[in-house]
N, C-alpha and C positions, 0 to 999 in steps of 0.2 A: 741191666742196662738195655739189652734187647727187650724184653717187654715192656720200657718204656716207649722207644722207639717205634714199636709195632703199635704200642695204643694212640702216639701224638700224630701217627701215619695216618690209621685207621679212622682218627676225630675228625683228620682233614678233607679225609678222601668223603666221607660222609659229609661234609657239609659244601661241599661241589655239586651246584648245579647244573653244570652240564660238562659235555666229554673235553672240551676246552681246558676248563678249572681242574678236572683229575689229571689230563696230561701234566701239566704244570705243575701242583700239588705235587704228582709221582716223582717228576723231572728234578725237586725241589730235595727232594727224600731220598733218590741214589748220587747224588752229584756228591755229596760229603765221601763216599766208597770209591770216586774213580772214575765216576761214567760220565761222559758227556750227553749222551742221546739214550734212544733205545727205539726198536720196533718192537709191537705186537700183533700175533695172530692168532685168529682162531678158525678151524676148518670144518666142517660136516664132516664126520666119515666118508659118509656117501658120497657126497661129491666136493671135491677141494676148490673146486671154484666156487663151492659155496660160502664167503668168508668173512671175516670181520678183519679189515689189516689199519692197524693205526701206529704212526711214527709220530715223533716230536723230532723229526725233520724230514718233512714232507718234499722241501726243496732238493733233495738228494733220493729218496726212496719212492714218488711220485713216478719218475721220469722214469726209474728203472723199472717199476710195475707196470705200465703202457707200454715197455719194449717187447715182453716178453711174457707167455703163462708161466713163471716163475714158480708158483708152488708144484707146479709138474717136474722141475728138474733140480731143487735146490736141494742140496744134500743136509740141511738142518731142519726141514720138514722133514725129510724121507729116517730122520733118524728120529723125532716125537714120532713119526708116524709107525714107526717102530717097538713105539711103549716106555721109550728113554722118560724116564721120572727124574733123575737125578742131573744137575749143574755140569753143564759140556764148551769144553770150552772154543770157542767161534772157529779159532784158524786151524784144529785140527780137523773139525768137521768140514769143512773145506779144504781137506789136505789133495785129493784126488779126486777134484767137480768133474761132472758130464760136461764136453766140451758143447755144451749150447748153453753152459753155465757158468764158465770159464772167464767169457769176458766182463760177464758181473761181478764177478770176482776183482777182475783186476783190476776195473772202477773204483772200487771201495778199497784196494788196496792204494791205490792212487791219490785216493783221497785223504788216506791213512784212519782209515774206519773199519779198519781188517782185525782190529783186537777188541775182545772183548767176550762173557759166555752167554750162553743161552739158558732159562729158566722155563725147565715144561708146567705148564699149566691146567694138560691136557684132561678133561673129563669124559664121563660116559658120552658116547656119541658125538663126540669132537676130538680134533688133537688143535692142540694150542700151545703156545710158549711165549715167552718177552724175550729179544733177543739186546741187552742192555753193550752200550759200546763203549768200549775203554780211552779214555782220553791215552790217546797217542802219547805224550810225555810222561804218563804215570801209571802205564796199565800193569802194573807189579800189583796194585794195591789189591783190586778189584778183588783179585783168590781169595785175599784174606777175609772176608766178608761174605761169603758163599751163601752161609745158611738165613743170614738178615736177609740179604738181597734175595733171596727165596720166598721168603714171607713178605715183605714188600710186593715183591713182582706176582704172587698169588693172590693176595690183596687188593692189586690195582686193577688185575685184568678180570675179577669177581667183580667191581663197583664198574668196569667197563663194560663188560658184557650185561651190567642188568642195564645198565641204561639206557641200549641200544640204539648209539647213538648215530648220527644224521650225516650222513657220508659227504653232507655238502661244507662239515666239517673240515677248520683247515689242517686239524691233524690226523683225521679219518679219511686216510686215502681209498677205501671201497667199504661197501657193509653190504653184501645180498646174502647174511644169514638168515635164515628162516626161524624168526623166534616163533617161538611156544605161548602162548597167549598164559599169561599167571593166575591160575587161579586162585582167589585169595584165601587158605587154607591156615592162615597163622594163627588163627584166634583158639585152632585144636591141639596147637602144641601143649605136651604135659609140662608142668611146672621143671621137672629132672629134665627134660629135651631142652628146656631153653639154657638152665645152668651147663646142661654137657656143651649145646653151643658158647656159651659167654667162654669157659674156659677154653674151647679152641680157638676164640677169637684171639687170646692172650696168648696161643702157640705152647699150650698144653697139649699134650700127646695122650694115646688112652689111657694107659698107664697109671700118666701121674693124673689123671680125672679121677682116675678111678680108683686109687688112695684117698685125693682129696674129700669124693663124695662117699668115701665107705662102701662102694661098691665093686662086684668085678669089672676085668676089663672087657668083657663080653659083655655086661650089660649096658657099659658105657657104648660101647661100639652100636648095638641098638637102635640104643637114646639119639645116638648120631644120626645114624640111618633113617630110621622113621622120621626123625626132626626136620631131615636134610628131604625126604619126600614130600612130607605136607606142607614145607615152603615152596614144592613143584621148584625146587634146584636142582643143577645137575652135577655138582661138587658141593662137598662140608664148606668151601671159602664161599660160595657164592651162596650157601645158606645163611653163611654168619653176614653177609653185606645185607642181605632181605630182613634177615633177622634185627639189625642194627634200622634197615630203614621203618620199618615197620612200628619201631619203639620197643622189641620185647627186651632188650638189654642197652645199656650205654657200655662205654669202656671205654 
């Protein structure tokens, strides 16, 4: 059932032409788990006002981003920025905020947008994550659903960040990342690099790639690697969106 999910996700999000249609799309794909909303970010190492932040509710996280350099004191950055990979869930990471961060808090507590986890998304030379928000009268559900909503939210913020999209967007609250210019290197993928990608696209691990394709799981890991280089990605999900745009695989 979940690789159905991840492929009818993944067709949609591909065929969004612009960051308008994938918020929505996304919006469309967590709502059945719990969530009403969600932010997303993604940060330069180097410097964290370098960024990319987009909501599907701009009317509420807008206003709050203009009060304050918020990625400087929010404690759900400071914990991706920490290396966190793994599903955190919102109101503990805000259990003891910096008091220049405190009143943010109790906005969105006010608002009752204080439930919900956060999904790191973080890659080499970035930290990033979806911070997806639990509908206030239902957010039991949302836990049960951890590892989809993982792949979802890895998914979405791959086909966002390639498309780098136009901050005069109305759900792209800033964008001053400094993209990489693409070089277009996909015509050298080896026939085994596109299939290791098609199978992570479908939320295969190396493991079972590497049962599936008779190989080890070292060689799969590789196959990953170099694939995930000469797409000039800087994550395996943001190779499998290039790879998808590109035509080397459908799913």
């Amino acid at each position: 059932m979940e690789k159905g999910i991840i492929k009818n996700a993944t067709s949609r999000f591909e065929e969004c032409d612009d960051a308008k249609a994938l918020v929505e799309a996304y919006l469309d794909e967590i709502k059945p788990f719990g969530a009403i909303g969600f932010t997303a970010a993604d940060f330069s190492v180097d410097d964290r006002a370098d960024l990319l932040l987009c909501t599907s509710m701009p009317d509420v996280f807008t206003p709050l981003d203009l009060e304050s350099p918020w990625w400087s004191d929010d404690p759900v950055v400071a914990k991706l920025a920490a290396g966190e990979m793994h599903p955190f869930d919102v109101e503990i990471a805000w259990a003891n905020p910096l008091p220049s961060a405190a009143p943010r808090w109790e906005q969105l507590t006010g608002m009752r947008l204080n439930r919900g986890w956060v999904f790191p998304t973080s890659k080499p030379g970035y930290v990033g994550g979806v911070h997806v928000i639990a509908n206030p009268d239902d957010h039991q559900r949302l836990p049960d659903h951890l590892d989809i909503m993982h792949m979802l939210s890895f998914y979405f913020h791959a086909y966002l960040t390639e498309m780098d999209p136009n901050p005069d967007n109305g759900y792209i609250v800033r964008n001053t990342l400094r993209h990489r210019p693409n070089a277009d290197r996909r015509a050298k993928l080896s026939p085994r690099e596109v299939e290791c990608l098609r199978w992570c696209a479908f939320g295969k691990t190396a493991q079972e790639i590497a049962i599936i394709e008779g190989i080890s799981v070292h060689t799969v890991r590789q196959y990953l690697k170099s694939g995930t280089t000469k797409l000039n990605a800087n994550s395996q999900a943001q190779a499998v969106a290039r790879a998808i745009k590109f035509g080397l695989f459908r799913i």
